[in-house]
N, C-alpha and C positions, 0 to 999 in steps of 0.2 A: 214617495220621497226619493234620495238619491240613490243610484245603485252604485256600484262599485264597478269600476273600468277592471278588466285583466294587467293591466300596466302596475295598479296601483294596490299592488298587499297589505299595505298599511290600513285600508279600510275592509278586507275580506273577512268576514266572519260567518259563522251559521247563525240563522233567526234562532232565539226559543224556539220548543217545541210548542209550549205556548204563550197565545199574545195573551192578558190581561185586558179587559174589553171594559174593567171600572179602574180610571187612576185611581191609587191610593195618598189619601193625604199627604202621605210620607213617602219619600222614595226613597231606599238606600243605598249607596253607593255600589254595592256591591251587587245588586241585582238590575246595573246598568252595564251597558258592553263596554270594552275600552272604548272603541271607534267610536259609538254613543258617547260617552263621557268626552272624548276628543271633539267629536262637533258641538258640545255644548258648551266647552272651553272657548275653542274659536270662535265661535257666533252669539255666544248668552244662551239664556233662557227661553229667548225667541225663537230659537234655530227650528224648532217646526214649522213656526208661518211662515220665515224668511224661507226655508228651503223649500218650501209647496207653494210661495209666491214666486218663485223663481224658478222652478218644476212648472207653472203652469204658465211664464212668460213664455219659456224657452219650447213648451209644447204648441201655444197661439202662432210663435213666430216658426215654429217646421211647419205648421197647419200652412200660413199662409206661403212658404217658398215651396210646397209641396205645386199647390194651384199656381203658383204663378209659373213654375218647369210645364203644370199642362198647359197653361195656356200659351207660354212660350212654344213648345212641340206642334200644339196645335196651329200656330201661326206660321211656323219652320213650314207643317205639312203642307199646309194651304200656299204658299209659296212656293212651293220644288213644286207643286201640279202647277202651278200657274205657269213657271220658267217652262214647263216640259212643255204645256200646252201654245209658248211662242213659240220655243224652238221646232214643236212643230208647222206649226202655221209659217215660219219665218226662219227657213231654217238657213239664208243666205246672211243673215245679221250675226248669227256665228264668226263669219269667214273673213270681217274687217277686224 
């Protein structure tokens, strides 16, 4: 889910010690974090899917600008050999 930025104190807290691995029918207010109770306010009752569909857009979309800097680099590389490779074959086309 979301982490917490350094900028932003309003959402830092510590986990439990620990997690509850069965929801309970009932939740009660007071065994939810503020921050928790805070994203529940601003998003509903949805805010786990909304924030884990939005955790998983946002991780699709670095996947692919991740590939696209390689293949970008790789394209850069293959070009400075190619330029070196005229200038030296051609090194009087520098000079105009």
């Amino acid at each position: 889910m979301a982490h917490s930025s350094g900028n932003n104190k309003k959402f830092r807290h510590k986990r439990p010690k620990k997690i509850p691995t069965v929801i309970p029918e009932v939740i009660n207010r007071s065994d939810i974090t503020p921050a928790s109770l805070e994203v529940l306010q601003h998003f509903g009752m949805d805010a786990p899917n909304l924030l884990n569909n939005y955790c998983c857009a946002l991780e699709d979309s670095l996947i692919q600008t991740v590939q696209r800097c390689s293949q970008l680099l790789a394209a850069n590389k293959n070009l400075e050999a190619q330029l070196q490779e005229h200038e030296v074959t051609n090194p009087k086309s520098q000079e105009t």
